[in-house]
Every structure is written in structure tokens, then in C-alpha cells.
C-alpha positions as CSV (number, residue, x, y, z in Angstrom):
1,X,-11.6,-106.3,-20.0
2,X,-11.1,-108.3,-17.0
3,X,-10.1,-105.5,-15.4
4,X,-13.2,-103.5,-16.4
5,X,-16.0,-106.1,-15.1
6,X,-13.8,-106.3,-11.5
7,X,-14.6,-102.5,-11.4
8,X,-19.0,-103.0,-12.1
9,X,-18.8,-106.3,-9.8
10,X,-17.3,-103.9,-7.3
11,X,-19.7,-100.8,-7.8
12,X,-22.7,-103.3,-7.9
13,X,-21.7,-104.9,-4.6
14,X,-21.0,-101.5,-3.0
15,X,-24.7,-100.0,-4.2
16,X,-26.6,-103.0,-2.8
17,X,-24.6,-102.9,0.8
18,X,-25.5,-99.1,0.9
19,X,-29.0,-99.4,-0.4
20,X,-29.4,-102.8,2.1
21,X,-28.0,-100.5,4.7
22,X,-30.0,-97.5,4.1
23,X,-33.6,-99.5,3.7
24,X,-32.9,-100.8,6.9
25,X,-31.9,-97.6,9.0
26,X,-34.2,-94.9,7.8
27,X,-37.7,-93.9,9.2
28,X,-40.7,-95.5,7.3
29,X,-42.1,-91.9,8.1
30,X,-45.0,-92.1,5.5
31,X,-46.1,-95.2,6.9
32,X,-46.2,-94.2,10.2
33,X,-48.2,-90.9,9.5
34,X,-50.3,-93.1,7.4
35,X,-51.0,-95.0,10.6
36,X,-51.8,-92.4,13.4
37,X,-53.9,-90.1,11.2
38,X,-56.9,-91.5,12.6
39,X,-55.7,-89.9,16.2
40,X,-56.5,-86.6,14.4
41,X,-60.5,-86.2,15.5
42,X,-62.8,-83.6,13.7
43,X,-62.8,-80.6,14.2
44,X,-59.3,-80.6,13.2
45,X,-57.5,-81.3,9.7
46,X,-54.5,-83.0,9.1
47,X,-52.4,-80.9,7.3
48,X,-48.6,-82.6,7.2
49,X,-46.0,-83.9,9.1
50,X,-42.2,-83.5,10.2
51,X,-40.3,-86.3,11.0
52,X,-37.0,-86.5,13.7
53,X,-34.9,-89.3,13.3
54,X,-32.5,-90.0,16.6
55,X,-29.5,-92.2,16.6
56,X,-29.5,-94.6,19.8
57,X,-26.0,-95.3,20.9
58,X,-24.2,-95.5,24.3
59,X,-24.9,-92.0,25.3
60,X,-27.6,-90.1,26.4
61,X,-29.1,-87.0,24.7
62,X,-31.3,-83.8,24.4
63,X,-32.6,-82.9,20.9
64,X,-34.7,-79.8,20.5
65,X,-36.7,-79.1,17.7
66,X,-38.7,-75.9,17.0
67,X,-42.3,-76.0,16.2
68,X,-44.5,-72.3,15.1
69,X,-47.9,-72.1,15.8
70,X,-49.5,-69.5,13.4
71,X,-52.1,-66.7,15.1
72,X,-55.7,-67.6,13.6
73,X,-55.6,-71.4,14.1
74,X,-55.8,-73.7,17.0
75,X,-53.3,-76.7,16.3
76,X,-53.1,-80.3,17.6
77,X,-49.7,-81.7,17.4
78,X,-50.0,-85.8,16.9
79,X,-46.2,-87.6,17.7
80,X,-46.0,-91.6,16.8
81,X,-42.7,-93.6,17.5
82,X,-41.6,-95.8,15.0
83,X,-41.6,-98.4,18.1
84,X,-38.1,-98.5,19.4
85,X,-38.0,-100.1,22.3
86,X,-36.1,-97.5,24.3
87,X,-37.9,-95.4,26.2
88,X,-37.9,-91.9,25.0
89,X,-39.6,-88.7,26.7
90,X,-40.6,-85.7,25.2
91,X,-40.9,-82.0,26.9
92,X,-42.4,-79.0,25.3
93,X,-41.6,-75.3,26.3
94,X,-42.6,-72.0,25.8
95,X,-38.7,-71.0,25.3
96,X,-35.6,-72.8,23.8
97,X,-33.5,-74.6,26.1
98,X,-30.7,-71.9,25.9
99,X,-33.0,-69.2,27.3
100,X,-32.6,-70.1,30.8
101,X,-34.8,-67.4,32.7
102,X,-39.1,-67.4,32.3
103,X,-38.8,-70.8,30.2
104,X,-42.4,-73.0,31.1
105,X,-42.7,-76.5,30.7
106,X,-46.3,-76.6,28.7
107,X,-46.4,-80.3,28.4
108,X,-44.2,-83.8,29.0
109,X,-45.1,-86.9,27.6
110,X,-45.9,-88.8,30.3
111,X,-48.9,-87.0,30.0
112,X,-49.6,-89.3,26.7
113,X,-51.3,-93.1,26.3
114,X,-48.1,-94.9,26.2
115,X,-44.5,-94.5,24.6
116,X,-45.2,-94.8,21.5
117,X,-48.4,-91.9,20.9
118,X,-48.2,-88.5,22.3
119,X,-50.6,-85.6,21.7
120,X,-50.3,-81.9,22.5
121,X,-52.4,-78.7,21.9
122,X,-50.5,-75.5,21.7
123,X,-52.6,-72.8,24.3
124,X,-51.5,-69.7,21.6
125,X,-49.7,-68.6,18.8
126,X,-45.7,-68.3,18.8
127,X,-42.9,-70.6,19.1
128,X,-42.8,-73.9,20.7
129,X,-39.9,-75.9,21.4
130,X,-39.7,-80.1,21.7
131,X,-37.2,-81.2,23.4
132,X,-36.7,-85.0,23.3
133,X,-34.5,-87.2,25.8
134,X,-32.8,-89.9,23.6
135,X,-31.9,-92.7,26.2
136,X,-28.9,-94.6,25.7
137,X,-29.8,-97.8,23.5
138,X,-30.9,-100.8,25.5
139,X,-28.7,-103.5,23.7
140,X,-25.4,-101.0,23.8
141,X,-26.2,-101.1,20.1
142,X,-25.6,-97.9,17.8
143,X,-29.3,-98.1,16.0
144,X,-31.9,-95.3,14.9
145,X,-35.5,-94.7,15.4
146,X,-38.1,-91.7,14.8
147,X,-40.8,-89.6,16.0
148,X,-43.4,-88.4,13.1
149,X,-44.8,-85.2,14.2
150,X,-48.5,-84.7,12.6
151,X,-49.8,-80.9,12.6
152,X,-53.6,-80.6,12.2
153,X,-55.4,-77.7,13.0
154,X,-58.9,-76.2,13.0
155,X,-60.3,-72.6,12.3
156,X,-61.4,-71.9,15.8
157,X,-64.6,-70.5,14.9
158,X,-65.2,-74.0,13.7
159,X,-65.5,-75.9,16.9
């Protein structure tokens, strides 16, 4: 008996440090899209949103994601931060990074308002490819942070 109520104390305290742990490291990625919606401007329409989640730590790092443009639409690609204070960049090429020949930066984000709002419109259909620079973490501290990606688009007979 005594036994069995050691083993539920146990399980109880192990739950609450892992959901304690996990409510305090993940992305609030619906509040953030929430929030920078009203960056999207008529004539486009939100349609959804992707979220990368990076993992400051003592070491630098390249991420690349890959984004596809469909033909028939004209997108606007909306990133928020979920304010980390590190200062990440953001690059976006016509070719992944392991293509080394013909590859074209289209856009980096210190073309955007500030570090924590970027926007980007793709020039055509096809595959894109984000790559973010994930500094090392300011306090030496292993901690994580996000970037929401919104997608909105428009028809472009409709401008």
C-alpha cells in the first residue's frame, strides 16, 4: 500500500516537472500568428502558418527550411519572432544550400523593420529555401525560441 502511493506520488511529481518544463520551452505559435496577422494587407489572404523552433546554445548554426510557391498565386510570406533577444538573420534563395553553383540570394532580413518582423514576396512560382543563422545564446544559456512563418496570397488578377 505504502509502496503503491510512493509510485503515484512519484508519477505525479514527474508529470508536473515535464508539463512545467514543456509550457515553458515551447513556441506560443498560435499567439504569435494571432498577433502579426494584421501585417497581412488586402489584397492578400492569410491562409496558415508554419512554425520553426531553434534551440540557442553555445554554438552557432544554419537551419534551412523549404518553402513552395504554387504557379497561379502571388504569395507574401509574413515571419514574427517570438522575441528572443538573440539576434537572428534570415536569407532566402532560389536554391538549397547544398547546390553550390547558380544559387541567388532573393532576400535577407535586414531588409525587414526590425528583428523581430520580416516580410518577403516570392518573384515566381517554385521552391524557396529559408535559411536562418541561429547565433549562439547571449547568456551561454541552452534556451529555445521561434520564427512563425504566415503564408498569405492573392489571386493576381485581383490586385
Amino acid at each position: 500500500m505504502v509502496k503503491n502511493i510512493l509510485y503515484k506520488t512519484i508519477f505525479v511529481l514527474v508529470a508536473l516537472l515535464c508539463f512545467n518544463f514543456t509550457s515553458f520551452s515551447q513556441c506560443k505559435a498560435k499567439q504569435i500568428s494571432k498577433n502579426c496577422r494584421e501585417n497581412i494587407k488586402k489584397p492578400f489572404k492569410y491562409d496558415s502558418y508554419a512554425v520553426n523552433e531553434f534551440t540557442f546554445d553555445t554554438k552557432a548554426k544554419e537551419v534551412e527550411v523549404q518553402f513552395t510557391a504554387f504557379q497561379g498565386q502571388k504569395y507574401k510570406i509574413v515571419f514574427c519572432s517570438s522575441g528572443f533577444d538573440e539576434n537572428l538573420t534570415m536569407n532566402v534563395f532560389d536554391k538549397s544550400k547544398r547546390i553550390k553553383t547558380n544559387r541567388h540570394k532573393l532576400y535577407d532580413s535586414s531588409q525587414g523593420i526590425d528583428s523581430d518582423f520580416w516580410t518577403f514576396e516570392p518573384p515566381k512560382s517554385g521552391n524557396y529555401f529559408i535559411v536562418y543563422n541561429v547565433p549562439p545564446s547571449l547568456d551561454g544559456k541552452t534556451k529555445t525560441g521561434c520564427v512563425v512563418m504566415l503564408i498569405s496570397y492573392t489571386e493576381p488578377d485581383s490586385e
